[in-house]
mmCIF file as gemmi writes it, N, C-alpha and C atoms, coordinates in Angstrom:
data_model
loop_
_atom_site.group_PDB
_atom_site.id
_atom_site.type_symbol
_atom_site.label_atom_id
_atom_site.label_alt_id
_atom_site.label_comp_id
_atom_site.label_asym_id
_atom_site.label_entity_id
_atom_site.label_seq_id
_atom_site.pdbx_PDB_ins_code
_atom_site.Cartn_x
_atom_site.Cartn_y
_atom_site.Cartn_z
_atom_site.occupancy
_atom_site.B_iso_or_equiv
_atom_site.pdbx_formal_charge
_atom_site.auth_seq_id
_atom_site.auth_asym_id
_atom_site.pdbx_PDB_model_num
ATOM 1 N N . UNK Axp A 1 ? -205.621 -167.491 -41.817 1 0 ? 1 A 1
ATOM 2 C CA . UNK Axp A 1 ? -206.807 -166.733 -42.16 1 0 ? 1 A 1
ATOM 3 C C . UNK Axp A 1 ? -206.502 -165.881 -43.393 1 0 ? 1 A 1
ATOM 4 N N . UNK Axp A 2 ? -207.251 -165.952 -44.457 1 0 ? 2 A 1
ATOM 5 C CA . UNK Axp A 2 ? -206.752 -165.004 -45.866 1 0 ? 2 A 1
ATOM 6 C C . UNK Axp A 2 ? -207.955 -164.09 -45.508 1 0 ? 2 A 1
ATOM 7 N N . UNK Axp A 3 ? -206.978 -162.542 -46.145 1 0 ? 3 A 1
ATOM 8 C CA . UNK Axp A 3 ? -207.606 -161.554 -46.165 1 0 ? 3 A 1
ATOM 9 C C . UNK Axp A 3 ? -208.995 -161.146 -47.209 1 0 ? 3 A 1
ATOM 10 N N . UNK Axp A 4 ? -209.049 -162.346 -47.989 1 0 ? 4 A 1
ATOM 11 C CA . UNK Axp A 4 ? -209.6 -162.587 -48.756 1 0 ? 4 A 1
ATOM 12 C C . UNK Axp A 4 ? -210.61 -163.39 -48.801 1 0 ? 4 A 1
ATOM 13 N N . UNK Axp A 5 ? -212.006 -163.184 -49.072 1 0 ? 5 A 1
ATOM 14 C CA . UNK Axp A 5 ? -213.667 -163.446 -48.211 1 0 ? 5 A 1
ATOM 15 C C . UNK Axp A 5 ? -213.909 -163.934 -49.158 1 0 ? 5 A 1
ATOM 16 N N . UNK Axp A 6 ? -214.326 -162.942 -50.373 1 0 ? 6 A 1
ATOM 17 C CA . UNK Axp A 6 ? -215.521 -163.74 -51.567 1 0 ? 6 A 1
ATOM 18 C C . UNK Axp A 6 ? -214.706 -164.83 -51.987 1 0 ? 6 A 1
ATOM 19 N N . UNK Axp A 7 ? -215.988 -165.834 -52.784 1 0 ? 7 A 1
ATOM 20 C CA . UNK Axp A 7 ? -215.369 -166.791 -53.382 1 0 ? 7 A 1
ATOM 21 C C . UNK Axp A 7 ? -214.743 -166.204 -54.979 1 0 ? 7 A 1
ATOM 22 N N . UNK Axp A 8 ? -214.848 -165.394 -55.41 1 0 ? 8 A 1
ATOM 23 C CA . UNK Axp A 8 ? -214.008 -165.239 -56.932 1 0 ? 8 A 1
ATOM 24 C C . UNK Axp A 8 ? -213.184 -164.716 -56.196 1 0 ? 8 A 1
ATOM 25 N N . UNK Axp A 9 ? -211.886 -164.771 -57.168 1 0 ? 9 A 1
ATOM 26 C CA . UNK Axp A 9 ? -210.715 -164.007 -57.287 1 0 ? 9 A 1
ATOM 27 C C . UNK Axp A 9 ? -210.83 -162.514 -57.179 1 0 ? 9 A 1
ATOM 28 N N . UNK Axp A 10 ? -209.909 -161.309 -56.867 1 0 ? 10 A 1
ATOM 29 C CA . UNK Axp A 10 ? -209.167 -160.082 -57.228 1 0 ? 10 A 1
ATOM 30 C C . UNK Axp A 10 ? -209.28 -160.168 -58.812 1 0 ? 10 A 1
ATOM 31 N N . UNK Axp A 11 ? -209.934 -159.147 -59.214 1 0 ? 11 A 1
ATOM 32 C CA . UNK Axp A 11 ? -208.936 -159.385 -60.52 1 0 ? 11 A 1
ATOM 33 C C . UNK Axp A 11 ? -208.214 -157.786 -60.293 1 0 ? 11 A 1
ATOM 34 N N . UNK Axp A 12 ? -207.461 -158.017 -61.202 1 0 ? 12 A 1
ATOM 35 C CA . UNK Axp A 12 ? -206.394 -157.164 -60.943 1 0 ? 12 A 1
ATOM 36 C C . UNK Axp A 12 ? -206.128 -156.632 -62.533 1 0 ? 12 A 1
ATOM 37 N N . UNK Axp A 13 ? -206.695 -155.377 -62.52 1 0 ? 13 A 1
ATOM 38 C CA . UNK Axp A 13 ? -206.213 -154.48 -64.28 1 0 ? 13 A 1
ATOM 39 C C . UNK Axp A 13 ? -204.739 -154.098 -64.44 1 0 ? 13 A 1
ATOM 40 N N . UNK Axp A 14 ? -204.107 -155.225 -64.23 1 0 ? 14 A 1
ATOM 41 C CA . UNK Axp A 14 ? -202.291 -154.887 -64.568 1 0 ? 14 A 1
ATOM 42 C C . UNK Axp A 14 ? -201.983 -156.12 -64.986 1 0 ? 14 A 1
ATOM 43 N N . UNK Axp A 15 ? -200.888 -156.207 -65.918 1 0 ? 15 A 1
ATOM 44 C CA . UNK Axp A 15 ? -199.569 -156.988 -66.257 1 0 ? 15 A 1
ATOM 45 C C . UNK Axp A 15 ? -198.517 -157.021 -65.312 1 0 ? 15 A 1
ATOM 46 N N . UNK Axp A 16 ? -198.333 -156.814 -64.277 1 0 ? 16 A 1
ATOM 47 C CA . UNK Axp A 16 ? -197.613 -156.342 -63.637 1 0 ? 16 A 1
ATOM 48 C C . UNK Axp A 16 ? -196.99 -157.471 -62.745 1 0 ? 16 A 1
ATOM 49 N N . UNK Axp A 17 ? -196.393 -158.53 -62.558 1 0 ? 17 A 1
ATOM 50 C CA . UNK Axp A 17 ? -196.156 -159.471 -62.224 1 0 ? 17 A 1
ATOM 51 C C . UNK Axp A 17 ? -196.201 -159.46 -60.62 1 0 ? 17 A 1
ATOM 52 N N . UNK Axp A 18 ? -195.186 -157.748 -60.217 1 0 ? 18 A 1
ATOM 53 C CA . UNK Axp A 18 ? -194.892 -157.668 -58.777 1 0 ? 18 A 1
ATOM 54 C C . UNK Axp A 18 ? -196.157 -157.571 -58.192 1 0 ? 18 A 1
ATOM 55 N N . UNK Axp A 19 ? -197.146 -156.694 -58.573 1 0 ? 19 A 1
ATOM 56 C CA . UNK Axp A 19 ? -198.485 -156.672 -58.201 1 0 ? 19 A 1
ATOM 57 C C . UNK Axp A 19 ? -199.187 -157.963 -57.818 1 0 ? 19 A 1
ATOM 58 N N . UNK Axp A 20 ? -199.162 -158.482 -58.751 1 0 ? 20 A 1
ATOM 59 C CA . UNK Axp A 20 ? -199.466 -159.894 -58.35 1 0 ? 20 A 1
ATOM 60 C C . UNK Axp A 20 ? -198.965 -160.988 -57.531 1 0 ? 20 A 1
ATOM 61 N N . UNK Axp A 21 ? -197.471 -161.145 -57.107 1 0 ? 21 A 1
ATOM 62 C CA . UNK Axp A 21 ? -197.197 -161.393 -56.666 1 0 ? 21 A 1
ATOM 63 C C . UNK Axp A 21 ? -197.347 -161.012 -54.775 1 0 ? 21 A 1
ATOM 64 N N . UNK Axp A 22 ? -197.157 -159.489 -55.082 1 0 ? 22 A 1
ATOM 65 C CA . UNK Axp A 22 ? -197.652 -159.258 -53.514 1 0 ? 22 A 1
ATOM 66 C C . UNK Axp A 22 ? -198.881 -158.958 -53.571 1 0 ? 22 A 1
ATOM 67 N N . UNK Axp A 23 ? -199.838 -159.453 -54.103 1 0 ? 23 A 1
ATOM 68 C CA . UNK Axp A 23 ? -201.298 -160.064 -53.574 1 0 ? 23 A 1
ATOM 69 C C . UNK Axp A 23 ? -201.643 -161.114 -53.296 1 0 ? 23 A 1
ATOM 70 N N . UNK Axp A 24 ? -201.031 -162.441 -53.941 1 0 ? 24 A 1
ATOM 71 C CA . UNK Axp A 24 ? -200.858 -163.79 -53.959 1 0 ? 24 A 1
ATOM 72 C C . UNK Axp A 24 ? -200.358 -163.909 -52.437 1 0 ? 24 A 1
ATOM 73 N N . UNK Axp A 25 ? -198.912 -163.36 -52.493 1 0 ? 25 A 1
ATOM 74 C CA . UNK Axp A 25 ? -198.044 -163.282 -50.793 1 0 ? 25 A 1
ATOM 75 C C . UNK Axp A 25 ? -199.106 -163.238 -49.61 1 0 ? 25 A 1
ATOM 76 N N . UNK Axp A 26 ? -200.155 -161.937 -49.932 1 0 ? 26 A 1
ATOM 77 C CA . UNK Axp A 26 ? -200.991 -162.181 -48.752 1 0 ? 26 A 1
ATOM 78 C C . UNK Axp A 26 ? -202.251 -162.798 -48.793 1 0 ? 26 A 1
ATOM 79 N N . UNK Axp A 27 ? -202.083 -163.636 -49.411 1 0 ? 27 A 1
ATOM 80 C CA . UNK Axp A 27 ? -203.055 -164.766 -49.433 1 0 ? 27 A 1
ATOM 81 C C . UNK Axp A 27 ? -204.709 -164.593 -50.601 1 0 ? 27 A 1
ATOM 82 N N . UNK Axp A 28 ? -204.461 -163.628 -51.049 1 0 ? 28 A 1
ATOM 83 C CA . UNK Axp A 28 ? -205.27 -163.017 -52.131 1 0 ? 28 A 1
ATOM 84 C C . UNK Axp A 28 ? -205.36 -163.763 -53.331 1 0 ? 28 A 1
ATOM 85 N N . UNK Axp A 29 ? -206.202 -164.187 -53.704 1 0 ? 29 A 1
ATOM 86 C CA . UNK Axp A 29 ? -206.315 -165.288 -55.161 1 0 ? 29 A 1
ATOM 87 C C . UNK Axp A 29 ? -206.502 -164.156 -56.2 1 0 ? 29 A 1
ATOM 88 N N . UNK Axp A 30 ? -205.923 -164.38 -57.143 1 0 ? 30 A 1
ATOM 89 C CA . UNK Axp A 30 ? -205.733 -162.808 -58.282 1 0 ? 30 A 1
ATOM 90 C C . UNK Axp A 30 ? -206.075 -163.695 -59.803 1 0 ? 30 A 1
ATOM 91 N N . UNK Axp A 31 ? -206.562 -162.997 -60.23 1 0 ? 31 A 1
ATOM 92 C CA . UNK Axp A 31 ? -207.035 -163.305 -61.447 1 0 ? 31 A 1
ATOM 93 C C . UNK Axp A 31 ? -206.418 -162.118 -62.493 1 0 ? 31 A 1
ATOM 94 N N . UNK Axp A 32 ? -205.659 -161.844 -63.07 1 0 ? 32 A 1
ATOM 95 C CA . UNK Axp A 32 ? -204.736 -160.862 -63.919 1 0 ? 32 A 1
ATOM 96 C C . UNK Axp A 32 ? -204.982 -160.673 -65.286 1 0 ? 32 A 1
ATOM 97 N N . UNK Axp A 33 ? -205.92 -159.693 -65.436 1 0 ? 33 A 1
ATOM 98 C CA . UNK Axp A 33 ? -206.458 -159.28 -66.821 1 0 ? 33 A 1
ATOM 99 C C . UNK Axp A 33 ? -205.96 -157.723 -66.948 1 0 ? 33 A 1
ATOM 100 N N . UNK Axp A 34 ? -204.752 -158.006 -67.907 1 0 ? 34 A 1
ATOM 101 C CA . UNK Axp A 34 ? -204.677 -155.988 -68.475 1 0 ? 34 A 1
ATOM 102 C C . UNK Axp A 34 ? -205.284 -155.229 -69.323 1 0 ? 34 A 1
ATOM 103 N N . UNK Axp A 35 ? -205.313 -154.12 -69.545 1 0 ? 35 A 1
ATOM 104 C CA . UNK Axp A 35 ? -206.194 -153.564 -69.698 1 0 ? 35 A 1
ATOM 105 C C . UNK Axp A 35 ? -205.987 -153.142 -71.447 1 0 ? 35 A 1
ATOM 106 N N . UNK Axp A 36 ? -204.936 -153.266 -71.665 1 0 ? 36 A 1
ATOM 107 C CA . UNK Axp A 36 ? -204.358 -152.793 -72.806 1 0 ? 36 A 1
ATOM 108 C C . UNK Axp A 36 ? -204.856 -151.238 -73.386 1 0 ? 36 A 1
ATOM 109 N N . UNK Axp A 37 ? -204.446 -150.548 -73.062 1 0 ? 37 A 1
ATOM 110 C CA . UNK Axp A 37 ? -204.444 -149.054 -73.101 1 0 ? 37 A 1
ATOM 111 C C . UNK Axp A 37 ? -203.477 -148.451 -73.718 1 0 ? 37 A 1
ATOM 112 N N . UNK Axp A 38 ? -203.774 -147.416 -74.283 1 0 ? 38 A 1
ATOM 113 C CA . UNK Axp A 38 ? -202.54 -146.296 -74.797 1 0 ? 38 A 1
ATOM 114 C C . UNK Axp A 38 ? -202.376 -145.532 -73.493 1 0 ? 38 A 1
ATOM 115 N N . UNK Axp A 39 ? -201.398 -145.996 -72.762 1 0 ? 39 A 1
ATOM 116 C CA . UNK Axp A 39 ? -201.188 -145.009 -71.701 1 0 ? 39 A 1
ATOM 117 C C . UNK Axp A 39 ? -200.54 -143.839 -71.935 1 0 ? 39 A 1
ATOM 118 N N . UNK Axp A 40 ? -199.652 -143.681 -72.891 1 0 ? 40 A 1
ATOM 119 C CA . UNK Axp A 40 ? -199.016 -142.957 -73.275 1 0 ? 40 A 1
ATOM 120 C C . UNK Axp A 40 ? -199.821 -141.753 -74.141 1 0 ? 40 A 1
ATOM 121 N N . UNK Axp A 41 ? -201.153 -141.794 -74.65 1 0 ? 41 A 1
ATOM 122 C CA . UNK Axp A 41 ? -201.81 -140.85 -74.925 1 0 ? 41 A 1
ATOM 123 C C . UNK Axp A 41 ? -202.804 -140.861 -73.941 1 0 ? 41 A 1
ATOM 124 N N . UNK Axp A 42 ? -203.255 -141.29 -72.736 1 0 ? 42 A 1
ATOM 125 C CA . UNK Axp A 42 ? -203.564 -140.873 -71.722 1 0 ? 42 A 1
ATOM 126 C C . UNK Axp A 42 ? -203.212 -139.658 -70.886 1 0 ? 42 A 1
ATOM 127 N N . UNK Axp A 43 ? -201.929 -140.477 -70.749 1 0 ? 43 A 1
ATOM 128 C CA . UNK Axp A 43 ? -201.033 -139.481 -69.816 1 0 ? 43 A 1
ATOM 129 C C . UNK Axp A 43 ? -200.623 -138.052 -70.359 1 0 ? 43 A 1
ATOM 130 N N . UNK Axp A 44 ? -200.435 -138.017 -72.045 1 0 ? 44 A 1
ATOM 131 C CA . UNK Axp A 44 ? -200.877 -137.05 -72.49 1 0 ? 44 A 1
ATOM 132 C C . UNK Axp A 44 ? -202.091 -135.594 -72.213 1 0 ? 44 A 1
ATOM 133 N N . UNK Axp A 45 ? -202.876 -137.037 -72.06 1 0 ? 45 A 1
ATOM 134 C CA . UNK Axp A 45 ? -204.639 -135.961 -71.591 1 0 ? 45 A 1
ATOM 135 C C . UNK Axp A 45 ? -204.819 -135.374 -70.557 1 0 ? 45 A 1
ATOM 136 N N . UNK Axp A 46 ? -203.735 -135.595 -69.8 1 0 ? 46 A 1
ATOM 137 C CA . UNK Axp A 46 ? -204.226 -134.952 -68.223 1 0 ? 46 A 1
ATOM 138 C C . UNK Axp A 46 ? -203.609 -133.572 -67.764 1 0 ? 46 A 1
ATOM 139 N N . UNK Axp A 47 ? -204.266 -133.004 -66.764 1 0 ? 47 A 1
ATOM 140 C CA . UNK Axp A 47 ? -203.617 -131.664 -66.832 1 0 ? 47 A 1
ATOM 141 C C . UNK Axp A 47 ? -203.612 -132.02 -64.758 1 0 ? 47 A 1
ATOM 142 N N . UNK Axp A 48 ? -202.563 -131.649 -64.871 1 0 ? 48 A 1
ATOM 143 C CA . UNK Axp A 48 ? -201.88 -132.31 -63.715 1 0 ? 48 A 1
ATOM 144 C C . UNK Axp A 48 ? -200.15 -132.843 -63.261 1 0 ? 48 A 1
ATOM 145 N N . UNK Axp A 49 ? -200.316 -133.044 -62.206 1 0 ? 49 A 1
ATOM 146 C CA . UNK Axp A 49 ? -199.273 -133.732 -61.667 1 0 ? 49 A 1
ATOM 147 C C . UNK Axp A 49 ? -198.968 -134.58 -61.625 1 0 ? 49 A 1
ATOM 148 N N . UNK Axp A 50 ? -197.819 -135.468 -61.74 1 0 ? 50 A 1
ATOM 149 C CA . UNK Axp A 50 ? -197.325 -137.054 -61.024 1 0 ? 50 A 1
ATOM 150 C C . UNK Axp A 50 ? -198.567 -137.859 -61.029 1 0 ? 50 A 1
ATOM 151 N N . UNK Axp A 51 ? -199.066 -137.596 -59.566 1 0 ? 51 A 1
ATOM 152 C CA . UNK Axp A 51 ? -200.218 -138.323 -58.878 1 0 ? 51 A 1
ATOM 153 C C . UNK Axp A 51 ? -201.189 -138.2 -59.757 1 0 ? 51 A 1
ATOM 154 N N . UNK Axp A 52 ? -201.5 -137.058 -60.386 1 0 ? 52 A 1
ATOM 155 C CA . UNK Axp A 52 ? -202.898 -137.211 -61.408 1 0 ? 52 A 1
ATOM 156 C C . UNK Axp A 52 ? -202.781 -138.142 -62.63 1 0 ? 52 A 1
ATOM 157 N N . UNK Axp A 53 ? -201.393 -138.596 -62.952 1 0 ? 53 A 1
ATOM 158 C CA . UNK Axp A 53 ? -201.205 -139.287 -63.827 1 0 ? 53 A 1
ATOM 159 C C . UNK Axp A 53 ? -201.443 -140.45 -63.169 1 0 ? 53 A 1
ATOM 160 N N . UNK Axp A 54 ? -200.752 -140.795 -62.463 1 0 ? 54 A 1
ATOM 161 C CA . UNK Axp A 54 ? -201.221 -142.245 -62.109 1 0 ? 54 A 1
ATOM 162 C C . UNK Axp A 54 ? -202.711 -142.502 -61.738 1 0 ? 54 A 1
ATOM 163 N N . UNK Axp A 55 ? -203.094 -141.585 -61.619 1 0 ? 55 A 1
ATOM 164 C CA . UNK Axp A 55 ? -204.51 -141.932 -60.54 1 0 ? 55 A 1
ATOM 165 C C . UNK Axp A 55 ? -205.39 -141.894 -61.945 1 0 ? 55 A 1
ATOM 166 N N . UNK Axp A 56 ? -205.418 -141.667 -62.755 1 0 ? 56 A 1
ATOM 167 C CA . UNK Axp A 56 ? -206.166 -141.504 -64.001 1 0 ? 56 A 1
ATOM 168 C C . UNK Axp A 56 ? -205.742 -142.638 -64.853 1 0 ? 56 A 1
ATOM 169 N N . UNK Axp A 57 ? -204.519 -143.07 -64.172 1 0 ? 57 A 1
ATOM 170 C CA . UNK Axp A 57 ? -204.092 -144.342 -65.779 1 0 ? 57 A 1
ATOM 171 C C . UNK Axp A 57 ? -204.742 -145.671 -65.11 1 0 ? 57 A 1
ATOM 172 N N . UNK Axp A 58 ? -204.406 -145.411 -63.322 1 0 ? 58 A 1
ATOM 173 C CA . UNK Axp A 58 ? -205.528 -146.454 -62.522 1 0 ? 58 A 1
ATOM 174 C C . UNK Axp A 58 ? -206.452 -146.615 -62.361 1 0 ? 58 A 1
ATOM 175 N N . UNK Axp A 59 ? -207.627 -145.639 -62.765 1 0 ? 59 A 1
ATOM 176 C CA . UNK Axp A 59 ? -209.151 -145.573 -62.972 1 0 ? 59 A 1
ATOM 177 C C . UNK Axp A 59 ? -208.953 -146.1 -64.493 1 0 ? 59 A 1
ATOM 178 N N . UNK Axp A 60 ? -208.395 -145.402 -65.496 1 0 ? 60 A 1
ATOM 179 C CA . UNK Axp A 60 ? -209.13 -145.818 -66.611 1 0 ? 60 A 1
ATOM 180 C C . UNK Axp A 60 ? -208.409 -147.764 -66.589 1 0 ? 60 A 1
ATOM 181 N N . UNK Axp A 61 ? -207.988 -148.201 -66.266 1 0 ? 61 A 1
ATOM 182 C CA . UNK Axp A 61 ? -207.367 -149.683 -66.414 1 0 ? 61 A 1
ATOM 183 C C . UNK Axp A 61 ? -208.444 -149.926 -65.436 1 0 ? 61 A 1
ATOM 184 N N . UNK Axp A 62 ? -208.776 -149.894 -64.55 1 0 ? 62 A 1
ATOM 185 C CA . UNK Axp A 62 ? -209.89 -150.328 -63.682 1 0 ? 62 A 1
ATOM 186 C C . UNK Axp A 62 ? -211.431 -150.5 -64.773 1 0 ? 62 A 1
ATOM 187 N N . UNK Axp A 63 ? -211.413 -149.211 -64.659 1 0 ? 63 A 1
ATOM 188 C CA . UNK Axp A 63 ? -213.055 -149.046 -65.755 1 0 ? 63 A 1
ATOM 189 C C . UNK Axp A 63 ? -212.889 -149.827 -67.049 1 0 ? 63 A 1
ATOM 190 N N . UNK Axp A 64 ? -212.045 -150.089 -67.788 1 0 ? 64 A 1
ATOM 191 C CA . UNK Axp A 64 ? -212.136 -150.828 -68.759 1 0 ? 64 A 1
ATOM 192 C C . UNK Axp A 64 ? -212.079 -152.306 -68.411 1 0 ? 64 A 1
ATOM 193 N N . UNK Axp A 65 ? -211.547 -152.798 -67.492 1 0 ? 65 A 1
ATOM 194 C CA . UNK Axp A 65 ? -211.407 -154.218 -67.55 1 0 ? 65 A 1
ATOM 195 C C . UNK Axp A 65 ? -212.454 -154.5 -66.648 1 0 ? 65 A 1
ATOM 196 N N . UNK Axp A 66 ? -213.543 -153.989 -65.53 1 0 ? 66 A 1
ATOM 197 C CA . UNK Axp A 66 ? -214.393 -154.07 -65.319 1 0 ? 66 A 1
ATOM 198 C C . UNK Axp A 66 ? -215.943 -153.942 -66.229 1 0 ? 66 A 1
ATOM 199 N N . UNK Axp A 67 ? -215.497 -153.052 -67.543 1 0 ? 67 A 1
ATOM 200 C CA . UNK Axp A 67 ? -216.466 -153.607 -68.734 1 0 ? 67 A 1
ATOM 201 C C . UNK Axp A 67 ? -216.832 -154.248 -68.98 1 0 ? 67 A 1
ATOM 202 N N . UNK Axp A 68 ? -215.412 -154.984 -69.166 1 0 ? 68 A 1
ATOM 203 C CA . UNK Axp A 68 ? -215.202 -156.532 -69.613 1 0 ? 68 A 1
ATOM 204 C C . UNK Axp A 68 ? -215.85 -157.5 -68.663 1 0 ? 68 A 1
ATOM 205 N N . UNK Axp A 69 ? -215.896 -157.888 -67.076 1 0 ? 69 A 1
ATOM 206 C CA . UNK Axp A 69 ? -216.4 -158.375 -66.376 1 0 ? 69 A 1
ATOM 207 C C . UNK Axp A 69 ? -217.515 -158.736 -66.195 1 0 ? 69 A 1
ATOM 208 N N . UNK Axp A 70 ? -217.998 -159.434 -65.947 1 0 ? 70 A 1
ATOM 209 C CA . UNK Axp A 70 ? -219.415 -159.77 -65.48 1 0 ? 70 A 1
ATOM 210 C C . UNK Axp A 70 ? -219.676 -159.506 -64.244 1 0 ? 70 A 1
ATOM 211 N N . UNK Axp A 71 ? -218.655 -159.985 -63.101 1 0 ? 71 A 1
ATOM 212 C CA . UNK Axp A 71 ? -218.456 -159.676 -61.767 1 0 ? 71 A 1
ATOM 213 C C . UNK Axp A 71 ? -217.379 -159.745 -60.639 1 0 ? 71 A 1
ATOM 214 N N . UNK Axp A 72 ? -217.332 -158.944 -59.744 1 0 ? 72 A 1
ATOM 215 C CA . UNK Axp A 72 ? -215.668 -159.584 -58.968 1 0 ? 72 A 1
ATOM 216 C C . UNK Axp A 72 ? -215.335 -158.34 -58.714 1 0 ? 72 A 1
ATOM 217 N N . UNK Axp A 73 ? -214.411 -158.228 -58.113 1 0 ? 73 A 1
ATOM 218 C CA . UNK Axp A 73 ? -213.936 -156.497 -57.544 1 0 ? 73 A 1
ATOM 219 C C . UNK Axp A 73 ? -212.861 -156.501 -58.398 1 0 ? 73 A 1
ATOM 220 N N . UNK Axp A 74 ? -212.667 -155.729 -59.224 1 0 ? 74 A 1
ATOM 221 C CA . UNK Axp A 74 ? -211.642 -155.354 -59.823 1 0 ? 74 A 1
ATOM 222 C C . UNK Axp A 74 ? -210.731 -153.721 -59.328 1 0 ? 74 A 1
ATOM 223 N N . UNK Axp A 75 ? -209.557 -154.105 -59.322 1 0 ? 75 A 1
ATOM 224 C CA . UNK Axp A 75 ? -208.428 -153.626 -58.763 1 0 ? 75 A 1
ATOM 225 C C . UNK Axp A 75 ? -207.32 -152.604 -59.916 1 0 ? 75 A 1
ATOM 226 N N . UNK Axp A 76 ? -207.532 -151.314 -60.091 1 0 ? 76 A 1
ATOM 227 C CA . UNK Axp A 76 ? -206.746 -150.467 -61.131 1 0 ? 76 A 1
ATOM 228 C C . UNK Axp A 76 ? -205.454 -150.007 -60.953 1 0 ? 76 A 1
ATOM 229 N N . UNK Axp A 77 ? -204.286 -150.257 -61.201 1 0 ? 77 A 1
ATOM 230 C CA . UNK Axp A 77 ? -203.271 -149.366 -60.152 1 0 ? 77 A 1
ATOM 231 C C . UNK Axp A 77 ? -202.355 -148.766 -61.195 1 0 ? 77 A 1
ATOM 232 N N . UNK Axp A 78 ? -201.387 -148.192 -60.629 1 0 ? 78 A 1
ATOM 233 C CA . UNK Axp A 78 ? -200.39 -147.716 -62.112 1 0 ? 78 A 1
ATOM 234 C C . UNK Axp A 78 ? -199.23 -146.857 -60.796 1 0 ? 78 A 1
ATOM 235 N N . UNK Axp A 79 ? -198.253 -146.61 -61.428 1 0 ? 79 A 1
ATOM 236 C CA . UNK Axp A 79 ? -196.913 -146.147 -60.907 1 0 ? 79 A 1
ATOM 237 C C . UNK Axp A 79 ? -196.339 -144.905 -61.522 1 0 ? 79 A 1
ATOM 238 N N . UNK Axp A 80 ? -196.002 -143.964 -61.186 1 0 ? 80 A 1
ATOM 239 C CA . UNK Axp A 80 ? -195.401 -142.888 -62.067 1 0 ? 80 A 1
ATOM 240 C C . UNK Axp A 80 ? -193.884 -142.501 -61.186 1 0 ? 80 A 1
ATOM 241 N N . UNK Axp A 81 ? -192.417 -142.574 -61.905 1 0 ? 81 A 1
ATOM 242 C CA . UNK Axp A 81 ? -191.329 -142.03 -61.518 1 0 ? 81 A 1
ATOM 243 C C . UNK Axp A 81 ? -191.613 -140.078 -61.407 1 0 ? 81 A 1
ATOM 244 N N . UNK Axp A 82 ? -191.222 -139.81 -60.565 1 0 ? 82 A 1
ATOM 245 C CA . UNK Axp A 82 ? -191.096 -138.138 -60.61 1 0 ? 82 A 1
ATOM 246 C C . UNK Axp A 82 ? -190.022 -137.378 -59.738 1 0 ? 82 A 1
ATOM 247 N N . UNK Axp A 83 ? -189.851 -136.689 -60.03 1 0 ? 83 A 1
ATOM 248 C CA . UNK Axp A 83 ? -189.112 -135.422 -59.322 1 0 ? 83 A 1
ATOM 249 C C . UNK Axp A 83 ? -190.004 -134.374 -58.636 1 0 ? 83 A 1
ATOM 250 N N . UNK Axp A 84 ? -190.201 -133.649 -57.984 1 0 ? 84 A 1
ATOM 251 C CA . UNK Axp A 84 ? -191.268 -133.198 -57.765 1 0 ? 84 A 1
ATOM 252 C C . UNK Axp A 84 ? -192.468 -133.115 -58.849 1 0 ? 84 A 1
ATOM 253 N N . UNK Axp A 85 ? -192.442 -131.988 -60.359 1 0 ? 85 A 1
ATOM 254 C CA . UNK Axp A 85 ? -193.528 -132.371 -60.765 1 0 ? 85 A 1
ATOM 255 C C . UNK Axp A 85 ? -193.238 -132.653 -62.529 1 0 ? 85 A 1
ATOM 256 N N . UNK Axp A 86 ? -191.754 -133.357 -61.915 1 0 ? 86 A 1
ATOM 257 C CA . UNK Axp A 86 ? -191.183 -133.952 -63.639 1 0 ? 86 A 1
ATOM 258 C C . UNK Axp A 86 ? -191.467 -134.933 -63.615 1 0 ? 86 A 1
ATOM 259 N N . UNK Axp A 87 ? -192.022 -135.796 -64.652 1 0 ? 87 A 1
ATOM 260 C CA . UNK Axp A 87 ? -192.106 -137.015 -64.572 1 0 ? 87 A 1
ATOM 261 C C . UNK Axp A 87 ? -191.273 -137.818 -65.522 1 0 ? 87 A 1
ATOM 262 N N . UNK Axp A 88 ? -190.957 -138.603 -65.326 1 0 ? 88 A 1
ATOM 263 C CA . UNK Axp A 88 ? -189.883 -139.526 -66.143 1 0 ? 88 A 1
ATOM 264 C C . UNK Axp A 88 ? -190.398 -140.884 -66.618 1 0 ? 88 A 1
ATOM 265 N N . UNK Axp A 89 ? -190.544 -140.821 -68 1 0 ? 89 A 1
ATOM 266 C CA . UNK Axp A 89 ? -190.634 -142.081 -68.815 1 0 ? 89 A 1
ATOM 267 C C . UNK Axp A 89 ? -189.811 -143.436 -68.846 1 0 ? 89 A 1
């Protein structure tokens, strides 16, 4: 049984191979469009923590490659290393 109903694909706003891979694993058909972003002047823009960084670099990769779309659930995600509220490049 795949966890996966509609007939289109996931698409998925990452390059991210592992991502894809453990969506594929659970039976998820992925369609992999990135978003191509300056994340790095993103992450700049935010006033926040760790988590606000990621959660902002995963909305905006979501919202842009769903622009692009016509239709399909599209999927935003992003990762940030930290120390409590150091973050590491």
């Amino acid at each position: 049984m795949s966890l996966w109903v509609p007939s289109e694909p996931l698409i998925l706003a990452s390059q991210s191979k592992v991502r894809r891979s453990l969506l594929e694993a659970a039976g998820i058909p992925v369609d992999a469009r990135p978003a191509h972003l300056d994340e790095r002047a993103i992450e700049q823009s935010v006033k926040g923590g760790p988590g606000d960084v990621a959660l902002t670099l995963a909305r905006e990769k979501a919202r842009t490659v769903a622009a692009m779309s016509d239709r399909g659930v599209v999927v935003g995600c992003d990762q940030t290393l930290a120390l409590g509220e150091k973050r590491f490049s």
